[in-house]
Structure formats: C-alpha cells, structure tokens
N, C-alpha and C positions, 0 to 999 in steps of 0.2 A: 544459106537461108533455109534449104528443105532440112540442113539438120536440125535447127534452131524451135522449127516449127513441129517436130517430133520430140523433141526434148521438151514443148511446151506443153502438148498433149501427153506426153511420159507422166509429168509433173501433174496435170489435171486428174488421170488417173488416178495415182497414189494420193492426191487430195480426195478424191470420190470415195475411194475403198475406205479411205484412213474415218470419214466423216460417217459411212456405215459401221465399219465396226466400230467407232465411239458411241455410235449411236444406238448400235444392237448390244453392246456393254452396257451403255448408260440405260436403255432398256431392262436388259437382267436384272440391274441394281434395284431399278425403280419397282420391279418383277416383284422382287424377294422382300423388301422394303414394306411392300403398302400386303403382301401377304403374312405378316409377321403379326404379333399379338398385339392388340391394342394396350394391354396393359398386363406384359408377364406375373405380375405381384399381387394382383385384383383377380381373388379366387372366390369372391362376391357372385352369388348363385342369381342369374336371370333368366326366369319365365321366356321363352318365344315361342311362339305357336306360327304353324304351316297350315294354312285353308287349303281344301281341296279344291284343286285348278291352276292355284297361284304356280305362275311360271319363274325361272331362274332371277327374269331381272326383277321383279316384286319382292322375290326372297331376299336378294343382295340388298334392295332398297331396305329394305325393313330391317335386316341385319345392320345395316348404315345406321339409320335411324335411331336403333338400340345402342350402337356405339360399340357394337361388338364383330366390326370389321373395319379394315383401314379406307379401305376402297373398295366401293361397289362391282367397279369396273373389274379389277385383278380377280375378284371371287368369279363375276359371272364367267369371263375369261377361263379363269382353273377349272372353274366345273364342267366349259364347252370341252379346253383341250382333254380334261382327264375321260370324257364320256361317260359321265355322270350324270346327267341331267336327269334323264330317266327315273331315277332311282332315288331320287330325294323322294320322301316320304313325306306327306300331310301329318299334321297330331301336334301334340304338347310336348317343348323339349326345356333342358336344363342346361344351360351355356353359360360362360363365361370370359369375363373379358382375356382373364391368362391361356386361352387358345387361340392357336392361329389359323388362318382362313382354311390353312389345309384339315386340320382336323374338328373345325365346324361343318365342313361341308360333309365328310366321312361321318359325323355322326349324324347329319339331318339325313344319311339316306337306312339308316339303322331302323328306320318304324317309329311307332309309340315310344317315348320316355317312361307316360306313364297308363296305367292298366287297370282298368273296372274291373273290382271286383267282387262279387255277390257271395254272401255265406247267409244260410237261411237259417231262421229260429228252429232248434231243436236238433242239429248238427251235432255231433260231439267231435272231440279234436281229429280225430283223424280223419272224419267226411272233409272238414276243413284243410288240412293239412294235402288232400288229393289236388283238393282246386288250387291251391297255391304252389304245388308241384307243375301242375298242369301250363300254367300262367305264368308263373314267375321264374320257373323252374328253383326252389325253394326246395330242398330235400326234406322229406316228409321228418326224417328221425331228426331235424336241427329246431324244426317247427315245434314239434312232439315232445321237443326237450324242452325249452321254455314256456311253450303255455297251458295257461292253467285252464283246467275244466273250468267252463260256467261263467268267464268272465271274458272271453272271447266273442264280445259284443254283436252280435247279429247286424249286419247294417251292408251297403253298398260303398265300397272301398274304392279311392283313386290313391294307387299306391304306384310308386317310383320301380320301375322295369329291378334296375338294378337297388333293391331295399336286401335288405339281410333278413333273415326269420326275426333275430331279436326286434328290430323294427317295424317290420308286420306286429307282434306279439305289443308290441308298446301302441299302436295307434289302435288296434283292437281293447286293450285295457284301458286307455285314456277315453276311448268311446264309451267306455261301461259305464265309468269313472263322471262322465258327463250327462249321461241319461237317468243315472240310478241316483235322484237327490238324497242329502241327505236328510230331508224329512221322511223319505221313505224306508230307506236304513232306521231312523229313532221308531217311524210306526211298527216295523217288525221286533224291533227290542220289546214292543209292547205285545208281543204274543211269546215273550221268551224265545226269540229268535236273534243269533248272530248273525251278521251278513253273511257269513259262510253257510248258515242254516238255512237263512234267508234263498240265495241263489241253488241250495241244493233242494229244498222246496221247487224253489220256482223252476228248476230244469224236468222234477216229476211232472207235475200242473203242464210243461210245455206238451210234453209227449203225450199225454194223460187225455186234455183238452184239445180239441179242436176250434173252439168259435170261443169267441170273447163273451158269451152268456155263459155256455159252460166252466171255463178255467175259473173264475169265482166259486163254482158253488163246489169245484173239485178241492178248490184251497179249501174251503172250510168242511168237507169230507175228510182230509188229511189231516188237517189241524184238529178236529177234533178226535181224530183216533190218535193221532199222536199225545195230544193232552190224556185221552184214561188210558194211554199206554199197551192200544191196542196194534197187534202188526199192522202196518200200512197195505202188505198188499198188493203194491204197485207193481201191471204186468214189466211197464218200462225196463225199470230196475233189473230185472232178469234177463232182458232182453241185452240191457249194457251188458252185464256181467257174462254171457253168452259168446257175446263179441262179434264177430264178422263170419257173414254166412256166406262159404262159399258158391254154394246151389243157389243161394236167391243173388248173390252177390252185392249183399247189404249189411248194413252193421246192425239193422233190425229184421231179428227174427219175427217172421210174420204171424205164425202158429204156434202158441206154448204148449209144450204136452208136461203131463205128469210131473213125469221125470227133472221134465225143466226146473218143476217147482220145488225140486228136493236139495237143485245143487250148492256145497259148499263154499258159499262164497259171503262177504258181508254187505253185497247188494242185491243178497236174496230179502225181499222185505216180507217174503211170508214166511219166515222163517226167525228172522231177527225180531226185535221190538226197535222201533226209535225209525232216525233219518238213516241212511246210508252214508258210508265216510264221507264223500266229495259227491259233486253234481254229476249227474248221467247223460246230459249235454250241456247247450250256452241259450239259456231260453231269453227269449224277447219280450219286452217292457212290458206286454200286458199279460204274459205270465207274472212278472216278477211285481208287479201292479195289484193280480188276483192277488196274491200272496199277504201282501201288506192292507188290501181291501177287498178279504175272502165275505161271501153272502152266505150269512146266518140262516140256514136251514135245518130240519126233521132227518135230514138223510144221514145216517152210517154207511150206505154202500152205494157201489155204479157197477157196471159194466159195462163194456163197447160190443153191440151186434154184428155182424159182418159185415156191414155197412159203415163204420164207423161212428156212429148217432150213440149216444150216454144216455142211460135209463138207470134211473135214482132210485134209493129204494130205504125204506127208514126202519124195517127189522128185519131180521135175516128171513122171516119164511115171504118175505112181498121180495127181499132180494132172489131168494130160490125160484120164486115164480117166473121171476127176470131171465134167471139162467136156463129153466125151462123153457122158456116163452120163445128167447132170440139165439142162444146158442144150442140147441138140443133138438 
C-alpha cells in the first residue's frame, strides 16, 4: 500500500515538473513570437512620437495602437527585463512595421530622430556646413561638395538625425525653389538679371543691408552702378574672398584696410567691373525681394558707420563728407 502511494506521488511529480516545463517552453515560444516583426516586408515609414512623462506601458500602448508591435505586454516585459526603461527617450521617431520589438525599443532610447535646425540669412556655406557638423554630425567637406552658394535657403530645418549631406543640400534647394516664385525670377530678367545674377545680387544687398528699408534702396545703388558700368564696391565681397579669420574667428573680416582692397581675386569688386562669379553667401527672401523690387533713388554711394546705420549719398563730394563725417 505505502509503495503504491509513493509511486502515486512519484507520478504527481513528474506530472507537475513535466506541466512547468511545458509551460516555461510554451512561454518562450509565446516570448519570441508576439516579439517578432509585425510585418518583415512592410519597410512603409511611420511617424511615432514620445511625450515627455509618458511611461513604458503608454508607449507599448501606442506602439499597439500603431500596429507596430505584436504585443504590448512582451515590449513592456522586454524593456523591464532588459533595464531600459530609463533610457527611452521623448521626441519624433521613424519606425517600421519590418522591426521587431527588440530593435524598436533600442531605437526609442537613441534621443531625437529628428533635429532643428537654424541657418540664418547671410551665412555662406561653410558657417552652414559647422552647424550641420555640429548637429548631425555631417562632415563639413561632403556638405561643401554639394552645395551651392546662395541657394542654400535660409529658413528653420526639421531634418532626420541620420540625413546624408546630399539630402540636407536637397531640402535646403527645394526651400529656395519654393520661396523664390517664378514671378520673381521673370521680374529680375527685367533688369537683365539671370537668377544666378539675381541670387548673386541678392547675397551682396544681404551683407550690405541690415533692415528691410535699407536692402531696397542698396539694390538699386548696385543696379545702377552696375547698369553705367561702374565697380560696385562692395566691402562684403572682399570680405568673402578674404575668407576665415582666424583672430576674429569669423568668415567676416570685421575691418578692411588698404591692402584688403588691392587683393587679387575676382570678388574683389573695387577692382573688377560687373557682379562677382557666384553669390558671397545664401541671402533671405527680402534681400532677394529688394533685388527684384529695388527703390528708385538720387544715391550712387553708401557707407556703413561703426554702428552699422547706411548713410546715402548721391555725388561723390556729399559721399566724402560721409566718409569724413562717420568713418574719420
């Protein structure tokens, strides 16, 4: 009898263990299963964004939601056991259904997808090419290689963590591409301007002008010395062709001297007749605005006082007085 009843309990055992490890198996399976890609094939790009606060089971929720996990449970689960919680990151991400829960969760704790970012009118490519180094880490010479002076649009950029230079360089030209109409382009042909003339204009006028009263009345200072075919003049221009200063640590030379004014180059414009090859930076809509709608005035000359302020001047001895008056 007492073996019978040992043999029965032997048997109980081996049913208990046998019913766990089915169970810790059928577990594993279920484990790997609901962590596995909603849809290997579906490499279809989806927006998901992480508020700040939002805790793990809100994020698995909303990952459910998207359809871009199997199971809520298995993610929140993976990201307790891996200890990760912590580290998931708030911001704007780029997901897909062909990933699996493991490597969604690894990228929500990566930060930002994607990255603001500011380039201000009158930049030339390389002050641009720092910040995009800075930022994106984008090597300045890959930047440098593709874009073009002066159509490197001025504006506040949401661009993808991981973009390539060529793709920065494209959503900056399609910006240009979309601000710059083409009535504005046909108005510059009416002053014998190409859009290339056009934006290399409007990069002087950037530098040149400071307030949206000014940059008019500089465009049509320039235009009409370029129409009798007088040099232009512009300190800008030398200042590009100068380059990167390493004492001030700027790409504009703050103080021209003499000398400055002698050097050989063909963005010296007191020296040449006409526009300069190419633009001297990427000037912004209401330069390239003056340009195409410069104010008709008495002035042949300007100057800038140490202050920055333009004082106009319509023959050369009322300009001399100018240069007496502010700079001397």
């Amino acid at each position: 009898m007492k073996s019978n009843n040992l043999h029965f309990l032997h048997t109980r055992l081996i049913i208990f263990f046998f019913v766990i490890i089915v169970g810790f198996g059928g577990g594993i399976l279920w484990w790997n299963e609901q962590l596995q890609a909603v849809d290997s094939l579906d490499d279809t790009q989806i927006p998901f964004r992480v508020e700040n606060g939002q805790g793990v089971r809100i994020i698995a929720t909303n990952l459910a939601s998207e359809k871009l996990i199997r199971s809520p449970i298995a993610f929140f689960l993976f990201v307790k056991f891996r200890g990760i919680e912590t580290k998931l990151q708030a911001g704007d991400f780029r997901l897909y259904k062909s990933m699996d829960a493991r490597a969604i969760a690894e990228r929500l704790t990566h930060g930002y997808e994607d990255v603001w970012v500011t380039t201000l009118e009158g930049w030339r490519n390389e002050e641009i090419a720092n910040v995009l180094s800075k930022n994106l880490d984008i090597p300045t010479t890959e930047f440098l290689k593709l874009a073009k002076e002066g159509y490197m649009f001025p504006d506040t950029y949401r661009i993808p963590r991981d973009a390539t230079a060529g793709a920065v360089v494209n959503m900056f030209r399609m910006t240009f591409d979309e601000k710059v109409s083409d009535s504005m382009q046909q108005t510059a042909k009416k002053y014998g301007l190409s859009i290339d003339e056009m934006v290399t204009l409007a990069s002087m006028v950037e530098r040149e002008g400071k307030t949206d009263d000014d940059r008019p009345v500089i465009a049509g200072v320039l235009l009409k010395r370029l129409t009798a075919g007088w040099p232009l003049q512009v300190d800008a221009t030398l200042q590009y062709a100068l380059g990167y200063q390493p004492k001030e640590k700027s790409w504009w030379k703050k103080a021209l001297t003499i000398q400055d004014k002698s050097i050989d180059s063909q963005y010296n414009t007191y020296s040449t007749i006409g526009l300069p090859p190419a633009p001297i930076c990427n000037p912004g809509l209401s330069s390239i605005r003056a340009v195409t709608s410069p104010k008709e005035t008495e002035y042949w000359y300007y100057i800038h006082d140490p202050s920055g302020n333009v004082h106009f001047a319509e023959t050369i001895e009322q300009h001399n007085a100018n240069v007496d008056r502010y700079l001397r």
